[in-house]
N, C-alpha and C positions, 0 to 999 in steps of 0.2 A: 504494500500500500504506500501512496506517493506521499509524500509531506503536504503539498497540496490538497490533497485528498481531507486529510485529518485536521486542515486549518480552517478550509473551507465547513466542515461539518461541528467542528469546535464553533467557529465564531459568527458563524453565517446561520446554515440551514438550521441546528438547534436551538438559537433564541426566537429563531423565525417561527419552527412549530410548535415549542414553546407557548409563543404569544397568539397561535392559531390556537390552542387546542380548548376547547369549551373549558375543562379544567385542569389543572395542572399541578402538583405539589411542590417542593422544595428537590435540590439535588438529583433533577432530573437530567439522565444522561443516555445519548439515541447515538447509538455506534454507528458508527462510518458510513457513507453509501447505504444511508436507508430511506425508506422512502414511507409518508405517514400521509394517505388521503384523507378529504373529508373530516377535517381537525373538529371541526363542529361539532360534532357526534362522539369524540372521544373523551374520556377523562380518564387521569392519572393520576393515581397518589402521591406518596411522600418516596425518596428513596428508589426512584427507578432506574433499571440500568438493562439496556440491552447489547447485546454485541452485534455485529457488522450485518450489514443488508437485513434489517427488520424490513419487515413489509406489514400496514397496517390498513386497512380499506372497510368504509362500511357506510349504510344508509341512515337516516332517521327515522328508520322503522328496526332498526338493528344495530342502534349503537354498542359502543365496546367500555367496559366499563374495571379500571384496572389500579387496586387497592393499592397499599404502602410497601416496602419492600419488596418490591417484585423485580426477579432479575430473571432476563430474556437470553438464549444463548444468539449464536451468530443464523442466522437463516431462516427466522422464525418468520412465518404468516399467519397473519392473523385478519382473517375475513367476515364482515357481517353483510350479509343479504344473500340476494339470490334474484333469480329471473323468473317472471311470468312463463312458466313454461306451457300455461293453459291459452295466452295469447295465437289468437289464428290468423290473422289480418296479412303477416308475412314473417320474415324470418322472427329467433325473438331479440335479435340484437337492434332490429328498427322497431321494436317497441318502445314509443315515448312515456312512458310510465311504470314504476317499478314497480316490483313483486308488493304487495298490502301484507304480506305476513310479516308479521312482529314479533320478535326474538332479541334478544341480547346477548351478547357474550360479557361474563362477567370470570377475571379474574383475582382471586382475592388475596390478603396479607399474606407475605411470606410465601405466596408460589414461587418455583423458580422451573420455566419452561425448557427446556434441552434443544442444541442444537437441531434446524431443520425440522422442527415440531408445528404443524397445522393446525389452527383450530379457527372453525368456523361454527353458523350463528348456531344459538341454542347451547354452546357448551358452558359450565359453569364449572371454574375449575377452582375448589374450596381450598379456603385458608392451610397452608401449611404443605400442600401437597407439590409432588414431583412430577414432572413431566417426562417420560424420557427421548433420549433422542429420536428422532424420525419417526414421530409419531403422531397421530391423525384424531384431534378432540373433538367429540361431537354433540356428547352431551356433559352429564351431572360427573362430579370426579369429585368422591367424599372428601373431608378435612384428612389432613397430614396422611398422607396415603401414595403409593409412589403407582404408576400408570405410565405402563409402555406400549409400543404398537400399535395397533389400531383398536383402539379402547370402544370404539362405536361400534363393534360387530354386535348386531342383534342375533340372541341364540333362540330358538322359540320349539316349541314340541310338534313335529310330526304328524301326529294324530291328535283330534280336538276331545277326546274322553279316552278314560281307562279301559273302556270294553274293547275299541278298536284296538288296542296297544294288546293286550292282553290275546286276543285274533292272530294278530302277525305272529307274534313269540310262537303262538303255539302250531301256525301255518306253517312256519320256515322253519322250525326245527330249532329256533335259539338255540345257544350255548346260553345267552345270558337270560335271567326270569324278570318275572314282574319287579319284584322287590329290588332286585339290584339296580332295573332300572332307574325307579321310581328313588333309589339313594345317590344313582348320580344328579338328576333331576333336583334335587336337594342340596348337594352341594354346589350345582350350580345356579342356583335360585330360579328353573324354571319350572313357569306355574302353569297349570292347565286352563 
């Protein structure tokens, strides 16, 4: 990285969005070559610190909402909205009006997100928790809790009742029974 680079974002582009941003706390610091849209819609606590090419971008139907101590690694996106994708009129990128669904991304005290980590709207990523790298936030992410990967995969049951479940086992010959399914089911908190 050129010196230029780091003088230019020291004393230029960071008091600029800064003084863009809806709100903003103290010792707030936006690593190198990063780029922060739609300042209006964001806010910042106390104590922030991202590293190189942040990317921040979001609507006023899905602003981004980002507590006190939060440190951002290098590469991080961070997205609110989406597109009419129910628009028919013609492509959806000549739609002049954006998506109406309302969501927020809220990160709170003490997160700290890992390099190349994605999170867009609807994710809420609780006080204390880890992000890890290259990882894809979509929704709820409990207090001081670490989350790697794609944290958004929805897991869901197969069959919508027990009698079907209980059909196949005994149609196909399982190896495994009811119970044991019905105990991983429980450890992974899927509900019928």
């Amino acid at each position: 990285m050129n010196l230029f680079a780091l003088l230019y974002n020291k004393f230029y582009y960071r008091p600029y969005i800064q003084h863009k941003l809806k709100c903003v706390g103290i010792n707030f610091r936006l690593g190198p070559q990063s780029e922060i849209k739609h300042c209006e819609n964001i806010s910042i606590g106390d104590n922030f610190f991202s590293g190189k090419q942040t990317y921040m971008s979001c609507n006023s139907n899905n602003p981004i909402v980002i507590g006190n101590n939060v440190m951002l690694g290098p590469f991080v996106t961070i997205i609110g909205g989406s597109h009419d994708y129910e628009f028919s009129d013609n492509h959806m990128r000549l739609n002049p009006v954006m998506s109406s669904k309302k969501s927020q991304i809220i990160i709170d005290d003490g997160a700290w997100i890992g390099c190349r980590t994605t999170i867009l709207s609807g994710a809420i990523i609780s006080e204390g928790s880890v992000i890890g790298a290259m990882s894809l936030i979509t929704k709820y992410i409990p207090p001081y809790t670490i989350a790697t990967g794609i944290a958004s995969c929805k897991i869901r049951r197969r069959f919508a009742d027990p009698e079907s479940l209980r059909k196949i086992i005994f149609n196909t010959k399982s190896r495994l029974n009811f119970e044991h399914i019905n105990s991983i089911y429980k450890e992974y908190n899927i509900n019928y």
